[in-house]
Every structure is written in structure tokens, then in C-alpha cells.
C-alpha positions in Angstrom: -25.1 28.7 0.8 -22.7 26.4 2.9 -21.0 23.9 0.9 -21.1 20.5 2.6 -19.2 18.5 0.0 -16.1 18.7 2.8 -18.2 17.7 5.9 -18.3 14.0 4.6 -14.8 13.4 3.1 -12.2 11.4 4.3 -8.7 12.1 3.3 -6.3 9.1 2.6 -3.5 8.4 4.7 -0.2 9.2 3.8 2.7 6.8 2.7 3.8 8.1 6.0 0.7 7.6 7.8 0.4 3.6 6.4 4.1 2.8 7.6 4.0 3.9 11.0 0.4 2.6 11.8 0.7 -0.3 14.2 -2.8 -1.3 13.0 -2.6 -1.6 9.4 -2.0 -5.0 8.4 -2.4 -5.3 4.6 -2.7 -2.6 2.2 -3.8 -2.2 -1.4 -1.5 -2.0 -4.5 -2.3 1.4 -4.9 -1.2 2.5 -1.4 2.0 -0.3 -1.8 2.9 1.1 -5.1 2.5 5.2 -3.7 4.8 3.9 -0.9 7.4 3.1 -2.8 6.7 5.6 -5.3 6.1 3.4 -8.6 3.3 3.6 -10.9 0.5 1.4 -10.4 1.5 0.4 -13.9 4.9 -0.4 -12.7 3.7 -2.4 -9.7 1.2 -5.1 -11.7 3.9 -5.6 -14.5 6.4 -6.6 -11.9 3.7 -9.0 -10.0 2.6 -10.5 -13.7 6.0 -11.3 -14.5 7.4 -12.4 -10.8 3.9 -12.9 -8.2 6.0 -9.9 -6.2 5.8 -6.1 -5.9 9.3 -6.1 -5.5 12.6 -8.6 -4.1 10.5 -10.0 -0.8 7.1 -8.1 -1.5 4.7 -11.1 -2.1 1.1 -10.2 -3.2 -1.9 -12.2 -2.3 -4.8 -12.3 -5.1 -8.6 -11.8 -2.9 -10.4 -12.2 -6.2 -9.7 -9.2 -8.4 -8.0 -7.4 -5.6 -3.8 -7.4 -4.7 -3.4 -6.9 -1.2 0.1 -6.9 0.5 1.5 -7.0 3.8 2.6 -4.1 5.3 5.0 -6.2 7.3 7.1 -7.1 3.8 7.1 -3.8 2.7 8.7 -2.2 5.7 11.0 -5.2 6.2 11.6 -4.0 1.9 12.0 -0.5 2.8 14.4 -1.3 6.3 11.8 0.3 8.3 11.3 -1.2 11.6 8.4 -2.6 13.1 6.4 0.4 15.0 5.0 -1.5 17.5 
């Protein structure tokens, strides 16, 4: 019996992967937070006591969800633009 469980899943980017995509624009606090290797924990303390992520990491409420640019996080991180 094949097992076909694999066929349909996707694997998640890595912190790598998010930083050097031109195309990503915003990205979840999960994926912000596993970039710069806090807890998810960590990550909505800081943004219920400050509105950031971290010093120049703003986050953006879309209803229940924090999305943040990926453009403030390199710029956080002194990654350059890979475009």
C-alpha cells in the first residue's frame, strides 16, 4: 500500500528561504518570530507592551492576525534588500 500522505504536503519555507525571497512582502508572526528565533510567546508580549516585534519591527493587526513586513525585519536584521 503506497502511502500518499507526502504527495500533497507542502513544506514551509525556511527563515532563510523568507529573507532572500524577493516576493514575500509581509509575513506572519510565527514566521517573524522563527526568523529571529524568539518564542511566539516572546514576540506578542513585546507587541502588547510596545505595538513592535522588536526596535523598528512594526506590526499591523488584519483582524486577529499580526502580519509584518519583511522589509523591517531585514532592515532589523542588516540584511539587504535581495532584489
Amino acid at each position: 500500500m503506497t502511502n500518499h500522505a507526502n504527495d500533497t504536503a507542502t513544506t514551509r519555507p525556511t527563515p532563510a528561504e523568507l529573507l532572500d525571497d524577493p516576493g514575500i512582502v509581509t509575513i506572519s508572526m510565527s514566521q517573524a518570530c522563527q526568523i529571529l528565533g524568539i518564542s511566539k510567546s516572546t514576540g506578542h508580549q513585546a507587541v502588547k507592551a510596545t505595538g513592535f516585534l522588536a526596535d523598528g519591527v512594526p506590526v499591523q493587526r488584519v483582524g486577529k492576525r499580526c502580519i509584518i513586513s519583511i522589509f523591517h525585519i531585514r532592515a532589523f536584521l542588516g540584511k539587504p534588500d535581495p532584489r
